[in-house]
PDBQT receptor file of N, H, CA, C and O in Angstrom, charges set to zero:
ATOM      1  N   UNK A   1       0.844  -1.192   0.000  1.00  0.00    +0.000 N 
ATOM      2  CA  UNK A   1       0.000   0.000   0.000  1.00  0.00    +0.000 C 
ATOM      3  C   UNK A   1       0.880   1.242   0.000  1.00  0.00    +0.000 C 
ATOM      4  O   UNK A   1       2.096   1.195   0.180  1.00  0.00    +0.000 OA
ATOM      5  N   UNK A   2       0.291   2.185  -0.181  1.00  0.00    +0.000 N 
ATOM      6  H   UNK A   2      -0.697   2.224  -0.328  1.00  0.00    +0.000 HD
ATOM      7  CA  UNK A   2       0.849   3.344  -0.838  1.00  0.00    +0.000 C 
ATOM      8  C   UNK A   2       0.829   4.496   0.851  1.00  0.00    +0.000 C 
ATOM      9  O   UNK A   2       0.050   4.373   1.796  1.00  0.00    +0.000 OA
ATOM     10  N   UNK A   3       1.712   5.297   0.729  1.00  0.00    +0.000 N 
ATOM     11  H   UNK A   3       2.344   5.397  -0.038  1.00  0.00    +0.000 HD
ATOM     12  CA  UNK A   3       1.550   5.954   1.623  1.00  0.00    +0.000 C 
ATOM     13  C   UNK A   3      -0.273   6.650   2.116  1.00  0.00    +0.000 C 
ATOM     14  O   UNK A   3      -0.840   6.640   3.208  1.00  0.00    +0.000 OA
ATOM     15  N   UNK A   4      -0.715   7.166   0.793  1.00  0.00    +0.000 N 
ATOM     16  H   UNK A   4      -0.255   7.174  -0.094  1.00  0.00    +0.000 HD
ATOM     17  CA  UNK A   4      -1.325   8.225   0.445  1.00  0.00    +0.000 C 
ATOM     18  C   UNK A   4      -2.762   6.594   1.008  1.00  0.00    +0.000 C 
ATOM     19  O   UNK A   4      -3.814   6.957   1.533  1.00  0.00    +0.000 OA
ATOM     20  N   UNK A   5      -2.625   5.737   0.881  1.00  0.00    +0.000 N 
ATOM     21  H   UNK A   5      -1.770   5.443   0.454  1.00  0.00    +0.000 HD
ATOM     22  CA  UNK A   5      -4.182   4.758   1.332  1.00  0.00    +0.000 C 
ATOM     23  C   UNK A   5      -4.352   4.832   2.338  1.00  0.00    +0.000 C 
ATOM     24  O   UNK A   5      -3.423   4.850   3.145  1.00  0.00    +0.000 OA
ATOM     25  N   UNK A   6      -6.025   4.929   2.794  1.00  0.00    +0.000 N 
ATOM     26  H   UNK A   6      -6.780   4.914   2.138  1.00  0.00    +0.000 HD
ATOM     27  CA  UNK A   6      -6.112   4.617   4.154  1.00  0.00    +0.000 C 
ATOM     28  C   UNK A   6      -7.031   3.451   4.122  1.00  0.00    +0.000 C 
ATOM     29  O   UNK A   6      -7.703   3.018   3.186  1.00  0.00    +0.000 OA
ATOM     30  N   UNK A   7      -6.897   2.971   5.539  1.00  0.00    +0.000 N 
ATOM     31  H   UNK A   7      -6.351   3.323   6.299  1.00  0.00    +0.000 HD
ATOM     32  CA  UNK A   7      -7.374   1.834   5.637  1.00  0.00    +0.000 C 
ATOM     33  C   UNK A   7      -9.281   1.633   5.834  1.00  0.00    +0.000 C 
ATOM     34  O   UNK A   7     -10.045   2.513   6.232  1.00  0.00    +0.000 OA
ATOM     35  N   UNK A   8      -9.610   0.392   5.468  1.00  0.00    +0.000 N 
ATOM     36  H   UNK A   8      -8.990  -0.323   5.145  1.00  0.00    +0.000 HD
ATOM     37  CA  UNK A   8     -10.787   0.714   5.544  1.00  0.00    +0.000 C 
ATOM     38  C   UNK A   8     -11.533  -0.556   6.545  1.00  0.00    +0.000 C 
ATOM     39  O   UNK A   8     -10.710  -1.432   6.811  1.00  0.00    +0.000 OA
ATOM     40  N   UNK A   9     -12.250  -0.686   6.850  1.00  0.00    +0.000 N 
ATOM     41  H   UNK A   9     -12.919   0.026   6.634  1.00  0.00    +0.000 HD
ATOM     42  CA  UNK A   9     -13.013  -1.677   7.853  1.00  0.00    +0.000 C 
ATOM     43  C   UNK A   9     -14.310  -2.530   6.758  1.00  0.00    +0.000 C 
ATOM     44  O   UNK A   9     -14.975  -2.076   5.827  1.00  0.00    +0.000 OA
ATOM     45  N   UNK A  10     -14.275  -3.627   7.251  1.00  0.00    +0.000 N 
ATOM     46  H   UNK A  10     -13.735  -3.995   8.008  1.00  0.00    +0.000 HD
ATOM     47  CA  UNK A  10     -14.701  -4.058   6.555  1.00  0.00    +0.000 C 
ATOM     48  C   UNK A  10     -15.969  -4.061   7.056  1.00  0.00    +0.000 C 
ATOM     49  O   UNK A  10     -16.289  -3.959   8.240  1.00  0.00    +0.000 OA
ATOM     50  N   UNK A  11     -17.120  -4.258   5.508  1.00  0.00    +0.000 N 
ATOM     51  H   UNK A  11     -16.859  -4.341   4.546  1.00  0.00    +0.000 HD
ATOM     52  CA  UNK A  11     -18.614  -4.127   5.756  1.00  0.00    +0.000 C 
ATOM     53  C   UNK A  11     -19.375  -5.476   5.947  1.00  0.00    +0.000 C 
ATOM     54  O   UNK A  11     -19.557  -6.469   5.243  1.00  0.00    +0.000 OA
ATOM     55  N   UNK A  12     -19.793  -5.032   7.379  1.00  0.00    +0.000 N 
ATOM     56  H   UNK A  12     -19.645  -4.225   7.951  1.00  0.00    +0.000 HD
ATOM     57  CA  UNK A  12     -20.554  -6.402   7.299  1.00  0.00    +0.000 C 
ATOM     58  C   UNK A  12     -21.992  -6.136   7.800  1.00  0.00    +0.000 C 
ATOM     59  O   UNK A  12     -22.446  -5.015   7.571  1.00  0.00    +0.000 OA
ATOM     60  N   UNK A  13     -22.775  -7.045   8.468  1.00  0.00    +0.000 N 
ATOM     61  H   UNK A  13     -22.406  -7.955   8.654  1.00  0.00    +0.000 HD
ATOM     62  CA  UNK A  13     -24.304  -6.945   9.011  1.00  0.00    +0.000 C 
ATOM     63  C   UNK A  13     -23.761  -6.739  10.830  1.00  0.00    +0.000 C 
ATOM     64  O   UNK A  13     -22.804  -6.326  11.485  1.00  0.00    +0.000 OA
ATOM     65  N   UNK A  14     -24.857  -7.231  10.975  1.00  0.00    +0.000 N 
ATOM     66  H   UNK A  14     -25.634  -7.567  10.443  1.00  0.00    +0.000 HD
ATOM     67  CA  UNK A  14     -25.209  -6.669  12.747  1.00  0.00    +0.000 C 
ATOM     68  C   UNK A  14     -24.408  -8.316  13.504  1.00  0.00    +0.000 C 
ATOM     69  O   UNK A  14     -24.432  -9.511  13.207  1.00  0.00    +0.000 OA
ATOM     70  N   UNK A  15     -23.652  -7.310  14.782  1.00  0.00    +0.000 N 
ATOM     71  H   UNK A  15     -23.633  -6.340  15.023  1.00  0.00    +0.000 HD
ATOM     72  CA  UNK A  15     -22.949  -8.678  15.243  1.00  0.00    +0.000 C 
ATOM     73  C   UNK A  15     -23.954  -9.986  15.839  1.00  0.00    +0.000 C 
ATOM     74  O   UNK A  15     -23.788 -11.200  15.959  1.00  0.00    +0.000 OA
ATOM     75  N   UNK A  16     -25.105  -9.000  16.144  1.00  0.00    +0.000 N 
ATOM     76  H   UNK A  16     -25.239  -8.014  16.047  1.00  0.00    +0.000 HD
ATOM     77  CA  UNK A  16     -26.528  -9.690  17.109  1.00  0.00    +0.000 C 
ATOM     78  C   UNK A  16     -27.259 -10.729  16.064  1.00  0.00    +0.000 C 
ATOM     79  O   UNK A  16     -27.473 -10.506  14.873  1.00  0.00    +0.000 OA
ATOM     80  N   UNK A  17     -27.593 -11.927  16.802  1.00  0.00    +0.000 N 
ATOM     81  H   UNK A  17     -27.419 -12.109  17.770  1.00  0.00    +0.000 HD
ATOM     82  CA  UNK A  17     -28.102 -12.489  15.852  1.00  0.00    +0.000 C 
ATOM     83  C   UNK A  17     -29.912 -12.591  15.815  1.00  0.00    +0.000 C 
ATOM     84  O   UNK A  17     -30.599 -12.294  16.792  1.00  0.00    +0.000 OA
ATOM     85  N   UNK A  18     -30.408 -13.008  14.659  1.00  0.00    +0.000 N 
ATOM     86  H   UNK A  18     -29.850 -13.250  13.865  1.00  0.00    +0.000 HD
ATOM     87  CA  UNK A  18     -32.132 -12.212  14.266  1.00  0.00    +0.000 C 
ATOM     88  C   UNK A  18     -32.950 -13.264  15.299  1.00  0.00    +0.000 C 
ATOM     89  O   UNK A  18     -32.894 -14.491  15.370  1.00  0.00    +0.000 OA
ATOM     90  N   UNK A  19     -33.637 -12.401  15.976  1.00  0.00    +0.000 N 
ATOM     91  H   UNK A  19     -33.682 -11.404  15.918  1.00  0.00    +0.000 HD
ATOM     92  CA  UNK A  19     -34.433 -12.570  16.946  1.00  0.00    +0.000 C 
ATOM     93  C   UNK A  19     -35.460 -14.211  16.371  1.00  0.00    +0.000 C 
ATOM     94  O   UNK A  19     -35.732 -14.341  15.177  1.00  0.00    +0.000 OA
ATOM     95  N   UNK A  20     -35.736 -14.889  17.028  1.00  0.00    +0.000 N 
ATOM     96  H   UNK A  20     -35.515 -14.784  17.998  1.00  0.00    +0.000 HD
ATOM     97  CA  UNK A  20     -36.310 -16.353  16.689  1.00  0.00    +0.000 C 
ATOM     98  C   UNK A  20     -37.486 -16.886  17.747  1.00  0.00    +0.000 C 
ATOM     99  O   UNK A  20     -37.204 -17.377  18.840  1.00  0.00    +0.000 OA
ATOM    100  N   UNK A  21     -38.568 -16.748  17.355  1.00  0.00    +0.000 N 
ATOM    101  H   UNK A  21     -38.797 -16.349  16.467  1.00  0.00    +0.000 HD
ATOM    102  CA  UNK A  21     -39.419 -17.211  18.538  1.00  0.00    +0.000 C 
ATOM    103  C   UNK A  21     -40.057 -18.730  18.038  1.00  0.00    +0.000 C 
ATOM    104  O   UNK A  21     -41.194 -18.609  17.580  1.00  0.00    +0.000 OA
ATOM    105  N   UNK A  22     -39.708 -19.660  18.041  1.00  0.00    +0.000 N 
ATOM    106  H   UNK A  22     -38.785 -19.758  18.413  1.00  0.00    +0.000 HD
ATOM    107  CA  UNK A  22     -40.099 -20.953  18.210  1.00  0.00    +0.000 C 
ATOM    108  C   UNK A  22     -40.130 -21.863  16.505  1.00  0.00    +0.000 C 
ATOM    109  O   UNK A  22     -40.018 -21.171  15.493  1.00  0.00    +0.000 OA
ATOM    110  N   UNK A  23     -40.194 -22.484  16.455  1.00  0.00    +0.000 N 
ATOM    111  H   UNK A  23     -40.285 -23.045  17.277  1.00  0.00    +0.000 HD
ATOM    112  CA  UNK A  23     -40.495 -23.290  15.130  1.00  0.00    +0.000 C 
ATOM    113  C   UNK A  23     -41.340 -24.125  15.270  1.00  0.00    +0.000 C 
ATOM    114  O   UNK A  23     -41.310 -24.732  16.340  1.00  0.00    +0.000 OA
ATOM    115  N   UNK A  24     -42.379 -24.479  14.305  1.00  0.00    +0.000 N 
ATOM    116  H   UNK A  24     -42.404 -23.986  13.435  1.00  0.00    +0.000 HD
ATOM    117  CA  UNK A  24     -43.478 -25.358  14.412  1.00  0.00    +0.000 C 
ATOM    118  C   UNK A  24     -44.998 -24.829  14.718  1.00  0.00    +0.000 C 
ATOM    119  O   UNK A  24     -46.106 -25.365  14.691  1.00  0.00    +0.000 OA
ATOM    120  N   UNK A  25     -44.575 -23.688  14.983  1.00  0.00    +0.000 N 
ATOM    121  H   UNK A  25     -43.675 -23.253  15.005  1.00  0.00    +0.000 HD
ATOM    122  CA  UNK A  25     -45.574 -22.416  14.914  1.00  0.00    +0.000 C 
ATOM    123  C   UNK A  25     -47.222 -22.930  13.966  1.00  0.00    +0.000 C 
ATOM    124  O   UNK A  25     -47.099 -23.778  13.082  1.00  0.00    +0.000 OA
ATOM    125  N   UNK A  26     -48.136 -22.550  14.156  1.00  0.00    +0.000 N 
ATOM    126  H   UNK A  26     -48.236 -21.861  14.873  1.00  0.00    +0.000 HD
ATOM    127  CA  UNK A  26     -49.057 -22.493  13.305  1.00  0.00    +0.000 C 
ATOM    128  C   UNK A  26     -50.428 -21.778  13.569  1.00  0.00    +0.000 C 
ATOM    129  O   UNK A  26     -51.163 -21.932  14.544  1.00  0.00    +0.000 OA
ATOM    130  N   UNK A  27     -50.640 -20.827  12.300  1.00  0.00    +0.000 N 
ATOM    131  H   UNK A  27     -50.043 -20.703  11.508  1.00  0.00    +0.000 HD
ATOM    132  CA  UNK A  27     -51.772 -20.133  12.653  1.00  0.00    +0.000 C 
ATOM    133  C   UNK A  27     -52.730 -20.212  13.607  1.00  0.00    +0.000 C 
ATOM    134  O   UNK A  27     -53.037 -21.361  13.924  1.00  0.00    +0.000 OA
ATOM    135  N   UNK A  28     -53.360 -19.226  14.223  1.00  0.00    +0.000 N 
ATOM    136  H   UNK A  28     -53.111 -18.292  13.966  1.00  0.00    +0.000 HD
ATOM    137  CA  UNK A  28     -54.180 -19.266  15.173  1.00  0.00    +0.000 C 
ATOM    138  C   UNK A  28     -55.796 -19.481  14.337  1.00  0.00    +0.000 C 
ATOM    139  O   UNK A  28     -56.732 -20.144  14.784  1.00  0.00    +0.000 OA
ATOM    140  N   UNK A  29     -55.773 -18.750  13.089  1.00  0.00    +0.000 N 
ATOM    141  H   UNK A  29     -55.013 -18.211  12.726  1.00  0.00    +0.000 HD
ATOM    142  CA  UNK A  29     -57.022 -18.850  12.582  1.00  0.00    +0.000 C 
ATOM    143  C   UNK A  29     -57.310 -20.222  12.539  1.00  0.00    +0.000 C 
ATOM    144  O   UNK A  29     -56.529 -21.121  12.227  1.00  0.00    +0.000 OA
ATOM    145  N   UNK A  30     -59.179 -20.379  13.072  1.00  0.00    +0.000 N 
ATOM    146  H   UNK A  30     -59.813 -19.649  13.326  1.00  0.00    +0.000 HD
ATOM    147  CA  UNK A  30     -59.485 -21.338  13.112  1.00  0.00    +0.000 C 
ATOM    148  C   UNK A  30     -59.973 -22.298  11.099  1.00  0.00    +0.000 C 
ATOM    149  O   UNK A  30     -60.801 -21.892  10.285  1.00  0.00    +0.000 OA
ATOM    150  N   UNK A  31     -58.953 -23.679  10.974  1.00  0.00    +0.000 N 
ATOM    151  H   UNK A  31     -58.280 -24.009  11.636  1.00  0.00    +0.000 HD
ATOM    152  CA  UNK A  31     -58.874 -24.216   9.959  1.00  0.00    +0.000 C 
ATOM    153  C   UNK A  31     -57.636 -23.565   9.194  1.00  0.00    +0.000 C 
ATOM    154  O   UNK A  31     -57.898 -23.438   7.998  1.00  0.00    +0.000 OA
ATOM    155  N   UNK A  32     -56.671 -23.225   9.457  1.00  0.00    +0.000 N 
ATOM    156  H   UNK A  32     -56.459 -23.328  10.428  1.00  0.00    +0.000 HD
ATOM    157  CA  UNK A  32     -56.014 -22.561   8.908  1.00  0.00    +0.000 C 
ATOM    158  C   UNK A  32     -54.021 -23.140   9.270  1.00  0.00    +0.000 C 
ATOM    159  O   UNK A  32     -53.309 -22.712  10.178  1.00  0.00    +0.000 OA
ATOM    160  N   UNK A  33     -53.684 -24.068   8.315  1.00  0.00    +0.000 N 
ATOM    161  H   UNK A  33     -54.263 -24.416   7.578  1.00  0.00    +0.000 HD
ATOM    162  CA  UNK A  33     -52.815 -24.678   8.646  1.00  0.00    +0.000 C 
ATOM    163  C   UNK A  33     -51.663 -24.357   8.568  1.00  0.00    +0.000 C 
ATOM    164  O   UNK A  33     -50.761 -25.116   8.925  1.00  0.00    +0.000 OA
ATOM    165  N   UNK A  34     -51.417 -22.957   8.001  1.00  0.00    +0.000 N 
ATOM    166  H   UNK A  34     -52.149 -22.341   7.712  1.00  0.00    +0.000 HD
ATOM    167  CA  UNK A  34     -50.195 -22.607   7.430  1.00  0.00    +0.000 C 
ATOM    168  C   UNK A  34     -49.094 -22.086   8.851  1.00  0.00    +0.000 C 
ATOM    169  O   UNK A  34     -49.348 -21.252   9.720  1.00  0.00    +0.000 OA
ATOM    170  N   UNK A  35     -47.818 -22.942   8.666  1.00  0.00    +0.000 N 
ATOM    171  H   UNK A  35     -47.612 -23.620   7.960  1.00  0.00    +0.000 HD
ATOM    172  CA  UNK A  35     -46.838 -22.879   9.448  1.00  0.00    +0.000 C 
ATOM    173  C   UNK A  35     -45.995 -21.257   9.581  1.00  0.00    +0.000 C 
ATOM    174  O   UNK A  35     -45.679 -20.441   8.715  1.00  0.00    +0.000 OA
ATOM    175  N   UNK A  36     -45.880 -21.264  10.594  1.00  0.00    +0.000 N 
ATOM    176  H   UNK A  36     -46.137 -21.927  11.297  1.00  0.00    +0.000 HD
ATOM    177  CA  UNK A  36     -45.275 -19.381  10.703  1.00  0.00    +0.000 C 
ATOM    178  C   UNK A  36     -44.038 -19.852  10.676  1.00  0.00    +0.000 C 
ATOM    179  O   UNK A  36     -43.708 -21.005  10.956  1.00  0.00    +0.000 OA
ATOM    180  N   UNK A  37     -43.305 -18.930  10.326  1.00  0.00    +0.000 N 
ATOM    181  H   UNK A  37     -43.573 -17.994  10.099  1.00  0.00    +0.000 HD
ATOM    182  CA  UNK A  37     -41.688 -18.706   9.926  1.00  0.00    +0.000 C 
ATOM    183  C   UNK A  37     -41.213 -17.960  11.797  1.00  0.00    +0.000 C 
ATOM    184  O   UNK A  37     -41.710 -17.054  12.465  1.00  0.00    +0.000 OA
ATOM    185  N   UNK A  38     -39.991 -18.968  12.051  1.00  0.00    +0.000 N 
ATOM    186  H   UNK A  38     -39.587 -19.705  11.508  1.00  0.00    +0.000 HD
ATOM    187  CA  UNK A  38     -39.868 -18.824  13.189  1.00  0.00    +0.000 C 
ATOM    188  C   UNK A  38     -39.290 -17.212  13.472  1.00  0.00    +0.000 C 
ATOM    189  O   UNK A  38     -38.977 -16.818  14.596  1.00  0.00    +0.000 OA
ATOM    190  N   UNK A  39     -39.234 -16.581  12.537  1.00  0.00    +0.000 N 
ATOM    191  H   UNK A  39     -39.488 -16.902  11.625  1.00  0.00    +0.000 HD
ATOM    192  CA  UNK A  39     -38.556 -15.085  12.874  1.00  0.00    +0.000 C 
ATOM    193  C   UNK A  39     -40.322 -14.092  12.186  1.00  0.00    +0.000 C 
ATOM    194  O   UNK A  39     -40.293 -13.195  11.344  1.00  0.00    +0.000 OA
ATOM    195  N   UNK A  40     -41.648 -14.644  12.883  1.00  0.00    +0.000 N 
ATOM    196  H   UNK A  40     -41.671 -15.373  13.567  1.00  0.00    +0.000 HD
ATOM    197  CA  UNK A  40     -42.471 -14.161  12.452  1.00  0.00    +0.000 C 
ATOM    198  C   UNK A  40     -42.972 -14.510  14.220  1.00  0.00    +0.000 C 
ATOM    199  O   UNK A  40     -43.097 -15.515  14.919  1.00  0.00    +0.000 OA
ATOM    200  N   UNK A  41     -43.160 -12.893  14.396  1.00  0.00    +0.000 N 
ATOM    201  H   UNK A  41     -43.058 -12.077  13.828  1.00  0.00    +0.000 HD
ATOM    202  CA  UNK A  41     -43.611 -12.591  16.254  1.00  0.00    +0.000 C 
ATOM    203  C   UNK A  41     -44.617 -12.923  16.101  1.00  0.00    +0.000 C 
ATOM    204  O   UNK A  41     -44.715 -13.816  16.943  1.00  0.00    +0.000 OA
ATOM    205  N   UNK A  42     -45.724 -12.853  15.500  1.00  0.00    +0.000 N 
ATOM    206  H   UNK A  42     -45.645 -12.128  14.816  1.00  0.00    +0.000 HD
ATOM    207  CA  UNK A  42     -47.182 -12.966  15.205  1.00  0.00    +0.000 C 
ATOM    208  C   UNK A  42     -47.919 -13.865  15.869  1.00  0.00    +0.000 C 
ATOM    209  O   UNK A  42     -47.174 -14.386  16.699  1.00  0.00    +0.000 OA
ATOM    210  N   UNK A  43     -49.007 -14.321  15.935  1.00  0.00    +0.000 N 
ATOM    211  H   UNK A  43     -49.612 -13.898  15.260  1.00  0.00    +0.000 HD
ATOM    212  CA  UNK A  43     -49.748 -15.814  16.160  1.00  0.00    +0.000 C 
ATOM    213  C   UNK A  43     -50.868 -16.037  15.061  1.00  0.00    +0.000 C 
ATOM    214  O   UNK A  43     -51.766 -16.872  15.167  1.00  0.00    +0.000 OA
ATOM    215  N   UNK A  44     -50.695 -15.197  14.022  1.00  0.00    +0.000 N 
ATOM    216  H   UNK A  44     -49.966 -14.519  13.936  1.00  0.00    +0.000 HD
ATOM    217  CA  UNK A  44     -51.271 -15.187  13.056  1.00  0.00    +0.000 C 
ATOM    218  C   UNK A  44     -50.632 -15.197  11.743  1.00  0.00    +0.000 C 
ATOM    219  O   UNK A  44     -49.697 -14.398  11.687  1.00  0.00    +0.000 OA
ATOM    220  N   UNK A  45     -50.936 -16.132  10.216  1.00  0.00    +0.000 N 
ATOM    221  H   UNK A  45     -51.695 -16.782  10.262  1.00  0.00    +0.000 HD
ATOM    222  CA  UNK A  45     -50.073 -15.852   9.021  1.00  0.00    +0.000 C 
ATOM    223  C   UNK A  45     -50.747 -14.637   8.291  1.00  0.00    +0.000 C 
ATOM    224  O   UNK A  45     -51.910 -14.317   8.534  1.00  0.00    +0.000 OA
ATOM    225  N   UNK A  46     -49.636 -13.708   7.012  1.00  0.00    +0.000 N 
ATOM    226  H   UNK A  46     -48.691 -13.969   6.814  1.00  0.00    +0.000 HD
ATOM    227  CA  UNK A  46     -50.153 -13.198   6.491  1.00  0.00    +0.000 C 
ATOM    228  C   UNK A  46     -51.596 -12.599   6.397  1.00  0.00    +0.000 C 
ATOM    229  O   UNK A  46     -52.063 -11.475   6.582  1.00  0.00    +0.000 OA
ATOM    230  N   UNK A  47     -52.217 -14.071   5.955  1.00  0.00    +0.000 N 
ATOM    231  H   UNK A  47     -51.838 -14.984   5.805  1.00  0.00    +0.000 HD
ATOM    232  CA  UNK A  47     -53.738 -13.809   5.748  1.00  0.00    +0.000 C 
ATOM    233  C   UNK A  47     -54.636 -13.531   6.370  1.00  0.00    +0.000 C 
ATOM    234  O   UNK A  47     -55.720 -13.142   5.933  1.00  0.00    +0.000 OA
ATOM    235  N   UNK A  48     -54.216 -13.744   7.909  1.00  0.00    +0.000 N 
ATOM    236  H   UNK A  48     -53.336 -14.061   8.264  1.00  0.00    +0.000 HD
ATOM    237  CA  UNK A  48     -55.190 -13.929   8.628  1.00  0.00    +0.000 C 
ATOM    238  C   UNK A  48     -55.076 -12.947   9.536  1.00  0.00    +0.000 C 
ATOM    239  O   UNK A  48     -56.040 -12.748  10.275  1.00  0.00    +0.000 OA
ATOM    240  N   UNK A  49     -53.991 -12.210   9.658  1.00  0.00    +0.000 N 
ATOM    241  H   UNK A  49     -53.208 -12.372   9.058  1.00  0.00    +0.000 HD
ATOM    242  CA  UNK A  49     -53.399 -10.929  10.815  1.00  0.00    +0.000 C 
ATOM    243  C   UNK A  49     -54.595 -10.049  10.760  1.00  0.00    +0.000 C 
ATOM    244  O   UNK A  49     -55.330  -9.920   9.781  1.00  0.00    +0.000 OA
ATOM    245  N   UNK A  50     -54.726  -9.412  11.993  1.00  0.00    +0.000 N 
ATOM    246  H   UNK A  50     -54.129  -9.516  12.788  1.00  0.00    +0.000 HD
ATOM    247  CA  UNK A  50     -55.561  -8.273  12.215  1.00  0.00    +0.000 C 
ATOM    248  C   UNK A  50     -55.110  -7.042  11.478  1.00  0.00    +0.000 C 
ATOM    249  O   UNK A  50     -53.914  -6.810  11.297  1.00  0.00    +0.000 OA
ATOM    250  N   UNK A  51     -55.993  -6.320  11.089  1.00  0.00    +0.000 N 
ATOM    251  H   UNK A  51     -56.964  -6.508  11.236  1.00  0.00    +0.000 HD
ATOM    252  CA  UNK A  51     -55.227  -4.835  10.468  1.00  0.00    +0.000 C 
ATOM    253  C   UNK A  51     -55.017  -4.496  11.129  1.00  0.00    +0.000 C 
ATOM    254  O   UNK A  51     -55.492  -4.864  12.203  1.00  0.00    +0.000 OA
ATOM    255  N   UNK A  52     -54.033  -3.406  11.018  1.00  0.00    +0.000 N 
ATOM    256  H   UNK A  52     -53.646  -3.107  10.146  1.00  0.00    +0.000 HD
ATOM    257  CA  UNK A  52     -53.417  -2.661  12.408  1.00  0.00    +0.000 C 
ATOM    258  C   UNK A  52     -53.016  -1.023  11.053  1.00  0.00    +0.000 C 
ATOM    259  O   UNK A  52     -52.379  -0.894  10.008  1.00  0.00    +0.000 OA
ATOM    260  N   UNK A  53     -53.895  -0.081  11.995  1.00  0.00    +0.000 N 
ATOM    261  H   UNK A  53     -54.413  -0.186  12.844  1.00  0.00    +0.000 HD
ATOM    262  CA  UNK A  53     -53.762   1.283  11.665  1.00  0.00    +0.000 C 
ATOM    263  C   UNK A  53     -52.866   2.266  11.886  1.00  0.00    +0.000 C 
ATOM    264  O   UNK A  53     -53.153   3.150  12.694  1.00  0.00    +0.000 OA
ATOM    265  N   UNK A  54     -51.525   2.278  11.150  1.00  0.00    +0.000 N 
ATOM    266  H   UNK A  54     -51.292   1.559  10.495  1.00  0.00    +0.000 HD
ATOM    267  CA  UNK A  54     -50.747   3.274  11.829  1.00  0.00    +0.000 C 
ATOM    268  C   UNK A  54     -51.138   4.448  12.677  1.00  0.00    +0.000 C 
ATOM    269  O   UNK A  54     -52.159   5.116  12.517  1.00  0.00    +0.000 OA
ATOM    270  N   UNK A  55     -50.413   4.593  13.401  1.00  0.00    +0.000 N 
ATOM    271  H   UNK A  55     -49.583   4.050  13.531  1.00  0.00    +0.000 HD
ATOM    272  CA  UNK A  55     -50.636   5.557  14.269  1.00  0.00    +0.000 C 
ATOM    273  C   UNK A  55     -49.742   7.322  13.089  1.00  0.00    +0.000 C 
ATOM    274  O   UNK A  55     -48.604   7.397  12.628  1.00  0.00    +0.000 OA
ATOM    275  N   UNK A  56     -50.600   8.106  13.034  1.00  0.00    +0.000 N 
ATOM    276  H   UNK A  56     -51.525   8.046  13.408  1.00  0.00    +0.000 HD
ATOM    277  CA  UNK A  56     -50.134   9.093  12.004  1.00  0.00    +0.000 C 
ATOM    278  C   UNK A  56     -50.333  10.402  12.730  1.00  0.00    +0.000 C 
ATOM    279  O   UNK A  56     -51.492  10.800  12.841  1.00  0.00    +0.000 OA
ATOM    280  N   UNK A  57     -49.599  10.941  13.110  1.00  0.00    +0.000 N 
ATOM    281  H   UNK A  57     -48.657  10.618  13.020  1.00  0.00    +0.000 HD
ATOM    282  CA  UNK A  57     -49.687  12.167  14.123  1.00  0.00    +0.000 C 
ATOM    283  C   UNK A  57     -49.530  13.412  13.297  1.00  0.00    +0.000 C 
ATOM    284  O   UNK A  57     -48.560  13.871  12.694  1.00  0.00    +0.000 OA
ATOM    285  N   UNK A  58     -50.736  13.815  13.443  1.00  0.00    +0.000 N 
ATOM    286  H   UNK A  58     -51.524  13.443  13.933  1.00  0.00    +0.000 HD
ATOM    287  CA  UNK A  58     -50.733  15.379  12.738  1.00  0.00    +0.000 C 
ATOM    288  C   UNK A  58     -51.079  15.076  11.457  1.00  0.00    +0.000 C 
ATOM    289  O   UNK A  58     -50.985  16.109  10.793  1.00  0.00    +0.000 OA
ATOM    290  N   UNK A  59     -51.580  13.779  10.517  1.00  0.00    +0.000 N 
ATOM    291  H   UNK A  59     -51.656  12.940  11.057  1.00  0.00    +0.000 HD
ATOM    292  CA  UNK A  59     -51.546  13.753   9.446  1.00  0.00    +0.000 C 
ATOM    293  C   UNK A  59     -52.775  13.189   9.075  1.00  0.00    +0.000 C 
ATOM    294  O   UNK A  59     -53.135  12.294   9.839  1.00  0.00    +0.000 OA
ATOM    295  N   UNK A  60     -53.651  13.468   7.997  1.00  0.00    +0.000 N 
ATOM    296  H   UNK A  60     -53.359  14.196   7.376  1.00  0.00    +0.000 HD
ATOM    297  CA  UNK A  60     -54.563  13.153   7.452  1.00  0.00    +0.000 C 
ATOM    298  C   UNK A  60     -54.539  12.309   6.616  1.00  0.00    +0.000 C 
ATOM    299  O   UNK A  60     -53.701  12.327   5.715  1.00  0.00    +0.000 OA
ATOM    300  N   UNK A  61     -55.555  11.285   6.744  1.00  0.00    +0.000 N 
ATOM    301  H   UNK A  61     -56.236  11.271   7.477  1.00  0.00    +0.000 HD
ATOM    302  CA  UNK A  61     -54.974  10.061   5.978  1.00  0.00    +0.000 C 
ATOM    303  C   UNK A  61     -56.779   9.588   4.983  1.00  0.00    +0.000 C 
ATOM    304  O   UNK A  61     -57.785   9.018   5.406  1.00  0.00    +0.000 OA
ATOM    305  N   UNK A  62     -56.441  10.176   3.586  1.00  0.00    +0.000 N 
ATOM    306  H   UNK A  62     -55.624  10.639   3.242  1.00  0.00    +0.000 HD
ATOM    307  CA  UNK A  62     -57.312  10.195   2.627  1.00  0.00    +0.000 C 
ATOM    308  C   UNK A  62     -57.906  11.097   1.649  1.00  0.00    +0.000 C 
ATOM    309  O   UNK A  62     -58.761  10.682   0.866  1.00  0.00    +0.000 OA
TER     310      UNK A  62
């Protein structure tokens, strides 16, 4: 290396590893068999989740 380089650090992700709540998981909706992905907090899949309304402060929404 040359005088004039500086050094650089290398890029990586987060040292922490991704949060995991259980495997074998499965929807709460009743008849509804689909297995949750163990890094999915939920007790519900996709389809079946409750809506949930952002909270929008000061802002009009429509």
């Amino acid at each position: 290396m040359s005088e004039r380089s500086v050094p650089g650090t290398p890029f990586g992700g987060s040292d922490r590893p991704s949060r995991a709540f259980g495997s074998g998981r499965v929807c709460r909706e009743p008849g509804c068999e689909t297995v949750l992905s163990r890094y999915n907090q939920g007790k519900f899949c996709y389809s079946h989740e409750p809506m949930a309304v952002p909270r929008t402060r000061g802002k009009k929404i429509a």
